[in-house]
C-alpha positions as CSV (number, residue, x, y, z in Angstrom):
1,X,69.0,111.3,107.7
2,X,71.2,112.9,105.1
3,X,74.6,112.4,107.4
4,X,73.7,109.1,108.6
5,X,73.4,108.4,104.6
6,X,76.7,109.7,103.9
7,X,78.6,108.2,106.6
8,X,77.3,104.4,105.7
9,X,78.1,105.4,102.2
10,X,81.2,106.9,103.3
11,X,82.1,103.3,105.8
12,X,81.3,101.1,102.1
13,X,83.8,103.2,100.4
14,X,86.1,103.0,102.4
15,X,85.6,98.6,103.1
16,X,85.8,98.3,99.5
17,X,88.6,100.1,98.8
18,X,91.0,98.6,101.9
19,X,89.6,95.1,100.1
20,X,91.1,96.2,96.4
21,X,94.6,95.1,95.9
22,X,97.4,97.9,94.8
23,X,99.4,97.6,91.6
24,X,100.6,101.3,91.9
25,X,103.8,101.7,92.8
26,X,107.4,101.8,91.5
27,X,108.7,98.2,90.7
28,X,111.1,96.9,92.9
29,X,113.9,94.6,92.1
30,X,114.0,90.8,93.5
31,X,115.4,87.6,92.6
32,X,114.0,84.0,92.4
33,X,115.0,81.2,95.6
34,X,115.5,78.3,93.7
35,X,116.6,75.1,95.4
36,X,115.5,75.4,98.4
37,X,112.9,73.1,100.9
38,X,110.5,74.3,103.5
39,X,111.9,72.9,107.4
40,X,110.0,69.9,108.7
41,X,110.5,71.8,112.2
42,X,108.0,74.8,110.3
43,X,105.1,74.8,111.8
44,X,102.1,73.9,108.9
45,X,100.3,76.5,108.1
46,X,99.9,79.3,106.2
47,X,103.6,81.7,106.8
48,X,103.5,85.2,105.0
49,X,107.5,85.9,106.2
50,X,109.9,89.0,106.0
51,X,113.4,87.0,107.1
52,X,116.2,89.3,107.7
53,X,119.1,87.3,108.9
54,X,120.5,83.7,108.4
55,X,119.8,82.4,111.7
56,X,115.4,82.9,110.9
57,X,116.4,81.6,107.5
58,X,117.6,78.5,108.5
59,X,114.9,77.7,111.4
60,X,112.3,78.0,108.0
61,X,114.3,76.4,104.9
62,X,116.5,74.3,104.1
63,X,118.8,73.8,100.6
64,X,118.4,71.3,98.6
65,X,121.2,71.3,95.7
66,X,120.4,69.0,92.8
67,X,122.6,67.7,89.6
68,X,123.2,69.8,86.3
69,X,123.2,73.7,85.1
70,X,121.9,76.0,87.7
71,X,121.4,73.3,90.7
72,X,123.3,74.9,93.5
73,X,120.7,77.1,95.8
74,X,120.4,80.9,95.0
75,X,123.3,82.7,97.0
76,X,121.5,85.1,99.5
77,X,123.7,87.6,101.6
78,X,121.8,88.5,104.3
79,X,124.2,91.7,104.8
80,X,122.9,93.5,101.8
81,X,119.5,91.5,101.4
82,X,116.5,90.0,103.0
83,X,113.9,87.3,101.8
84,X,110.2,87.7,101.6
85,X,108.6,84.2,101.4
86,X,104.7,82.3,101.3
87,X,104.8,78.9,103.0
88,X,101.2,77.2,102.4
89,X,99.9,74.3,104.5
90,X,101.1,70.7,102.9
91,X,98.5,69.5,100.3
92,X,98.1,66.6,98.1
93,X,96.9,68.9,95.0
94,X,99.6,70.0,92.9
95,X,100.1,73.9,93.8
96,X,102.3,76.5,92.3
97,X,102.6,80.0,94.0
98,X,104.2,82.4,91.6
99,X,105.0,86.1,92.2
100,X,103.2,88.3,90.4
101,X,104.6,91.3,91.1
102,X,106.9,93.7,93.6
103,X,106.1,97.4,94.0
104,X,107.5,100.0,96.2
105,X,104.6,102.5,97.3
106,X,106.0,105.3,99.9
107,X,107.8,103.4,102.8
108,X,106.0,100.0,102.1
109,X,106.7,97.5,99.5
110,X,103.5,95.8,97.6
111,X,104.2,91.5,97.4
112,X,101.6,90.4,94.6
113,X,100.8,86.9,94.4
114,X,99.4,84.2,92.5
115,X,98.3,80.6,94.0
116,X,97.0,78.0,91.2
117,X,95.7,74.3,91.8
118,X,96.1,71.2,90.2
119,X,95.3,67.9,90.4
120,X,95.2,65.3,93.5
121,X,98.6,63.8,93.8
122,X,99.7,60.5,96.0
123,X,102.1,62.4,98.2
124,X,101.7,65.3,99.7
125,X,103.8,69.0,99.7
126,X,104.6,72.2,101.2
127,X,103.9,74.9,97.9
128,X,106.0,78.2,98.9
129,X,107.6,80.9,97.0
130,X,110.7,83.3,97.8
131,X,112.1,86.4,96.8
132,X,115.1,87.8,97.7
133,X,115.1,91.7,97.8
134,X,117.8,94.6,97.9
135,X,118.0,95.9,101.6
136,X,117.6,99.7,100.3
137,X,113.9,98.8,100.0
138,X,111.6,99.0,102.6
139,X,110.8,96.0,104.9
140,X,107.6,96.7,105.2
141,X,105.6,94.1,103.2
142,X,102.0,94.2,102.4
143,X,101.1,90.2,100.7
144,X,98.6,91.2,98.1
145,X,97.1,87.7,97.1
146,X,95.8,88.2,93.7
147,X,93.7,86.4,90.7
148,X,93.6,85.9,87.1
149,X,90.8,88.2,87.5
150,X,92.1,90.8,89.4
151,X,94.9,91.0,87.2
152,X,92.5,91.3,83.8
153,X,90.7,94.1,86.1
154,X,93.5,95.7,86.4
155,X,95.3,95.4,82.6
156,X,97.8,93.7,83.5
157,X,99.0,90.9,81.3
158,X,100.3,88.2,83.5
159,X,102.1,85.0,81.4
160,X,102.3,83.1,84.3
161,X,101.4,78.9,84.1
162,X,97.6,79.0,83.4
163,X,97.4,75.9,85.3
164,X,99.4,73.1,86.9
165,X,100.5,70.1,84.7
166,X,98.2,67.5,84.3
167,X,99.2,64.1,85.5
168,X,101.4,62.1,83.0
């Protein structure tokens, strides 16, 4: 009786800790995409990506320069860098995804996060977020989905948008 309550206690432990989400780690470096457009020809859906090379870049986005200071899309050379990216299925709420944070943890690098909605809109869109990393990390990306809550859990302070903007 004694081992069989162990080893249920042991299988809980070990469900509820492959559940938690890691913030331990070494943080890694990564820019911003800015200016870019997820491909009609994408497939809709939820896409947790790792893109290593300009051909699988282009098949998923597309760039979409606009006027003024800093409208040109972010430069991304695929020799020295790769992109991580989250493509969510095309919604009529206003959704930001936001990256929460980017942690190195043995051979495996730790993608945290956030997705925030808003109110219904009259069109509809295709919320993603993309990093571009250094290629002397690891390609191996866990997606680590987090909350407010999570984050509070865990002490970290996160400034992030507490919502999305109302309607004007």
């Amino acid at each position: 009786m004694k081992n069989t309550l162990f080893l249920f206690l042991a299988f809980v432990a070990l469900m509820l800790s492959s559940c938690s989400v890691n913030f331990q780690g070494v943080t890694a470096n990564y820019v911003r995409m800015n200016n870019y457009y997820v491909s009609n020809q994408m497939k809709n859906g939820t896409h947790k990506l790792v893109i290593h090379n300009q051909q699988e870049f282009e098949s998923v986005f597309g760039s979409a320069a606009v006027m003024g200071r800093n409208g040109q899309p972010t430069n991304i050379d695929f020799r020295h860098q790769f992109v991580i990216a989250v493509i969510l299925p095309e919604t009529d709420r206003q959704t930001t995804i936001e990256t929460v944070m980017l942690k190195r943890l043995g051979d495996r690098l730790y993608y945290s996060y956030i997705i925030e909605e808003g109110h219904r809109t009259s069109y509809t869109m295709r919320p993603f977020t993309a990093v571009i990393v250094d290629r002397n990390e690891p390609s191996d990306v866990v997606f680590q989905r987090v909350t407010r809550q999570d984050l509070e859990n865990a002490g970290i302070q996160y400034n992030g948008p507490s919502t999305v903007r109302p309607p004007l």
